[in-house]
N, C-alpha and C positions, 0 to 999 in steps of 0.2 A: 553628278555629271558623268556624260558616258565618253569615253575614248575619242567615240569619232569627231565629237567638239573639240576636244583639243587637236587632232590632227589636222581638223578645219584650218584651225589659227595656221599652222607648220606648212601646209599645205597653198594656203592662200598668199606664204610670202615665199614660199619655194614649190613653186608647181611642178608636181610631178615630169609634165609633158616636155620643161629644160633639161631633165638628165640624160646622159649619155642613153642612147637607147640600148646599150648592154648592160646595162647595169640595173642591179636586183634591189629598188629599193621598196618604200610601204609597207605593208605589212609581212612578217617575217611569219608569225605563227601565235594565235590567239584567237581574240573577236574585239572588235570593233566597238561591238556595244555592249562591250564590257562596263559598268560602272565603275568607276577611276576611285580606290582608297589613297593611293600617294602615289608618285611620279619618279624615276630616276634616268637622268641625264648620261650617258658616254658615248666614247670614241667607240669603242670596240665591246663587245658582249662575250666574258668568259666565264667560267666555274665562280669567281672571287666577284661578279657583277650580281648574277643572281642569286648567290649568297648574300649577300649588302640586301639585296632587295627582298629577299625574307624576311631578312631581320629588321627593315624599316619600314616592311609590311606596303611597300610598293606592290601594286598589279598592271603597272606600264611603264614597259620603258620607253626608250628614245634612244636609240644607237645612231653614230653618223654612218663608220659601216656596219654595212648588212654582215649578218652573223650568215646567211645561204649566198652565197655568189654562185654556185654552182649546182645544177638540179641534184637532188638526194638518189642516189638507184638504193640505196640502203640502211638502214636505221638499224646500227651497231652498237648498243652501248654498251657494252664490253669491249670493242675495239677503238671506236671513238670517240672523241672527247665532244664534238658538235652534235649529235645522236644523244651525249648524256646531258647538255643544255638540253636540247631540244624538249627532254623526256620531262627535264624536272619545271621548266617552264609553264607543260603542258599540266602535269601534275599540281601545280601549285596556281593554274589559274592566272598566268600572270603571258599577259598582253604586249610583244615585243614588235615593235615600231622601227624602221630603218628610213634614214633621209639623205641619202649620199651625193652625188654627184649634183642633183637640183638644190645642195646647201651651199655646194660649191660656187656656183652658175649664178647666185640670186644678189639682190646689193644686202648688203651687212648679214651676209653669210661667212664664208670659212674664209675667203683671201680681203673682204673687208674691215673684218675685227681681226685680223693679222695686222693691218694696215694700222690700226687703231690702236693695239697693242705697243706697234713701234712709235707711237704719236704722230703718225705723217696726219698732213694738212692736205687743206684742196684735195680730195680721192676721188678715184674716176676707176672705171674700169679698164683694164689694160687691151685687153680685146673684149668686143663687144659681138654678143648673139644676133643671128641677123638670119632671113629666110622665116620668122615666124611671127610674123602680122599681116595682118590685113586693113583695108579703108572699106569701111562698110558705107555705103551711100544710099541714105532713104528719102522720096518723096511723099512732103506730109503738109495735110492742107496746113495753112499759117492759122487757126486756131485750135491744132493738136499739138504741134512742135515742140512749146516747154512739156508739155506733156510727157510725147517719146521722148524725147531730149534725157530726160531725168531718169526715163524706165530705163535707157539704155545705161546712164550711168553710175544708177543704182546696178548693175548686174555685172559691172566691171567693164565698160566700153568707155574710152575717152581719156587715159591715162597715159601722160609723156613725162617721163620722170615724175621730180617731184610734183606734178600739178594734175588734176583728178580734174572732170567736168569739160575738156578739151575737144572744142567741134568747129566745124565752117559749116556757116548757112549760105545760101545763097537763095533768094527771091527769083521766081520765076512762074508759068502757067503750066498747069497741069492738064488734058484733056484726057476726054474717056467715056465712052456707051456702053451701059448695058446693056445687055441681051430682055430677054424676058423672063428670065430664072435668079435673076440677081433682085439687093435690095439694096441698092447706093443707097450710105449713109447722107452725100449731096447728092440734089438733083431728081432726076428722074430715068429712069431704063428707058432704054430706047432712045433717048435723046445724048445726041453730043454735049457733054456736059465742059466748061471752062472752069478753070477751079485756081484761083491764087494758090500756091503752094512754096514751099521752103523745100531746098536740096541741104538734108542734113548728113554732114559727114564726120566721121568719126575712126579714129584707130581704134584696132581692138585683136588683141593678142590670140590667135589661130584655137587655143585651147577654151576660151572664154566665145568663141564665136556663137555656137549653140546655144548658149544661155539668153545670152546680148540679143540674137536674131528673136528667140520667144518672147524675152519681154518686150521687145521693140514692136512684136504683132500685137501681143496682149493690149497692150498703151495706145495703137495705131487705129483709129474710126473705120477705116476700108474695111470690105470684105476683101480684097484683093490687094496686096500691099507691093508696089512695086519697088523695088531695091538692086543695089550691084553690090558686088562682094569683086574685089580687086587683092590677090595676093601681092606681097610689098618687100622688096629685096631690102629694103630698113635697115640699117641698124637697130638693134632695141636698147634702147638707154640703160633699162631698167635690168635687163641680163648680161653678162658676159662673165670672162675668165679672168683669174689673177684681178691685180688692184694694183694703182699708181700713185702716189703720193709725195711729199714734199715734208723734209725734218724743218723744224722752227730755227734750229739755227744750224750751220754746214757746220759738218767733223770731220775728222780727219780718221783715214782707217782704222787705226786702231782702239779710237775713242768707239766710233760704232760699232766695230766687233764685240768692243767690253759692254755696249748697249746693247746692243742685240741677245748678248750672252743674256744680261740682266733682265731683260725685258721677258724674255724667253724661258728664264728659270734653268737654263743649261751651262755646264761649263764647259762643253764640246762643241764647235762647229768647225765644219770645214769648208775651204774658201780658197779661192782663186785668186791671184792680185790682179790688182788694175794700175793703169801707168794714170788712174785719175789719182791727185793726192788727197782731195776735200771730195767728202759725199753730202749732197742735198737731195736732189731725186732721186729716189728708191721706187724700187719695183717689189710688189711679193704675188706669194700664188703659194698658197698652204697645198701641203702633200705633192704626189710627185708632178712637176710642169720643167721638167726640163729641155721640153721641147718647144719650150715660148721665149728662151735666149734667145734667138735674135731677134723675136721680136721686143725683148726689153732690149736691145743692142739700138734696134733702131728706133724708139723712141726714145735715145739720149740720155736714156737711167746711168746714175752713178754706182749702184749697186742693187742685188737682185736676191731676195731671200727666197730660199725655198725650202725643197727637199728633195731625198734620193737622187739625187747627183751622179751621172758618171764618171767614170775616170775620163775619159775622153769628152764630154762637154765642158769639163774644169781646164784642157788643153787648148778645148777650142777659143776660150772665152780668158783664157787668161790674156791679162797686156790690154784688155779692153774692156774689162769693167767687172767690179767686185763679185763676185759671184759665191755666194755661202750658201752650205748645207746646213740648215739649223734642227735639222728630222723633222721629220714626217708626224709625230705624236705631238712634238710641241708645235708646229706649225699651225695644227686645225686645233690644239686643245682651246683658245679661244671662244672660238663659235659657242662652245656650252652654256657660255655667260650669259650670253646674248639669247640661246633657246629660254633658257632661264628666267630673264626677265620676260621677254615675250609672254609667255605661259604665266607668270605673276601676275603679270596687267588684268589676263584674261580672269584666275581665278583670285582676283582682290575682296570681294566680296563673300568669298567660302572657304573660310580660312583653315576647314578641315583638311582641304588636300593641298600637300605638302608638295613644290618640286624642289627636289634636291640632285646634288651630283654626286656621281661615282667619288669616295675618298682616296682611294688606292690608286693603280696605276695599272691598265693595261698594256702600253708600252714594252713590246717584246723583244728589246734590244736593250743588251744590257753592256756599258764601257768596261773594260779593265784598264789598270795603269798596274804597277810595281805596290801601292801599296795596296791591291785586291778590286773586287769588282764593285763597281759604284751603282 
């Protein structure tokens, strides 16, 4: 199996076209159609990652960050350490993959299995993506309709959450003359033709539009297919920021800090008080989102996990609601699980290639206390 299948999978549930448009993710450095021996999962790509994946004879990874955020002017590997991935990467054939900000942005991405991790119930997105869909509306005689209908929804048109195959018909007459150069599928050229027809319409997400539109002509009898494309200030259900959630049973601060701690695998976090004493709605948002405090402020959340915290948002937010730093590495390390299984489903039947995770820890913060550095 070659690379670009599996990035299919990764791709199709976190589209490129959601991540921040600064941000460097896809292919970092390789080929695509590489054929895939084994698979390795992390947060971050260093010296101790492509090591592991010699030795388990991986040729693709999966990083959440990109190992280039920044264009190259230079390739030092005497000087630096990104330059000496780069080299031995390149040397050893092995195919490195980056999915950042659109892992963030997608459902049961990086602030959903945060969500999942702390057991919250009922999850929702905290803020939702919006500005990128469309209502595509096509007329089609009423004996092509399941027809298009299908082409479009095989090709990704017609998706509102969880439910796929989502359209409005509406019945009404269609008219139309050809000229003398045409060859109506009904009717005749040169004659005003009447035609029962169906208005079919459908959502369909701005980056999927291209596709949707071809097979919808492909599937459609006209030579001349008449359609509207209407951009849709929407919300999109299916993207947004951060996740919202609800504990099974309310705790009291310090029961959820020592959960949190637990759930999290850390003995470090740091936190704000709140004048609430029971926490049941929780807000999270893996890596840094400390600029969606007030908006977990005003939806009513009891407590807000995140990371990279400043001193001055811990000020702002204390006396109104739990606000913990739980870092940055353990926030997203989640998400790997979850690429994980994904990728399993897909290769269940070729039990040659292997996905496994990073064992080590890229995490470049390291605590001290008195008795030494943890």
């Amino acid at each position: 199996m070659r690379s670009d299948k599996i990035i299919k999978i990764i791709e199709d549930w976190a589209p490129k076209s959601i991540a921040w448009e600064k941000d460097n993710i896809g292919l970092q450095v390789g080929s695509l159609r590489r054929e895939i021996k084994n698979i390795l999962l992390c947060l971050d790509v260093d010296k101790k990652v492509v090591d592991e994946a010699v030795k388990k004879n991986c040729n693709l990874i999966i990083s959440h960050h990109p190992l280039l955020f920044k264009s190259l002017k230079r390739i030092d590997t005497e000087k630096d350490k990104t330059s000496r991935i780069l080299e031995k990467l390149i040397k050893k054939e092995i195919t490195l993959y980056s999915a950042h900000t659109n892992l963030d942005f997608t459902k049961h991405g990086v602030s959903y299995k945060l969500a999942e991790r702390l057991s919250l119930k009922i999850i929702r997105f905290l803020k939702n993506l919006s500005d990128n869909q469309i209502k595509l509306a096509v007329f089609v005689p009423v004996s092509h309709v399941d027809k298009v209908a299908e082409a479009i929804h095989q090709s990704g048109g017609g998706v509102i959450g969880e439910y796929s195959h989502c359209s409005f018909r509406t019945s009404g007459t269609g008219t139309f003359k050809g000229s003398d150069g045409t060859n109506p599928s009904i009717g005749n050229k040169g004659v005003v033709e009447f035609v029962e027809e169906v208005k079919l319409e459908v959502l369909v997400d701005e980056w999927k539009l291209n596709q949707v539109i071809s097979a919808m002509k492909k599937a459609h009898p006209y030579e001349e297919v008449a359609y509207d494309i209407f951009p849709l200030k929407n919300e999109n259900v299916n993207y947004g920021i951060g996740a919202i959630g609800e504990l099974k049973d309310t705790m009291d601060t310090n029961d959820f800090l020592n959960f949190v701690s637990s759930k999290l695998k850390t003995s470090t976090l740091r936190y704000a008080k709140s004048n609430k004493k029971k926490i049941k709605s929780v807000a999270v948002c893996g890596g840094s989102c400390g600029d969606l405090v007030d908006e977990v402020i005003k939806q009513n959340a009891d407590a807000f996990v995140t990371a990279d915290l400043r001193y001055h948002t811990f000020q702002d937010a204390e006396g109104k609601i739990l606000l913990i730093d739980a870092g940055h590495y353990e926030t997203e390390k989640p998400v790997l699980d979850e690429i994980k299984s994904r990728l399993e489903k897909l290769l269940i039947e070729n039990k040659k290639i292997k996905v496994l995770k990073f064992k080590g820890s890229t995490n470049p913060i390291v605590f001290y206390n008195k008795s030494g550095a943890n």
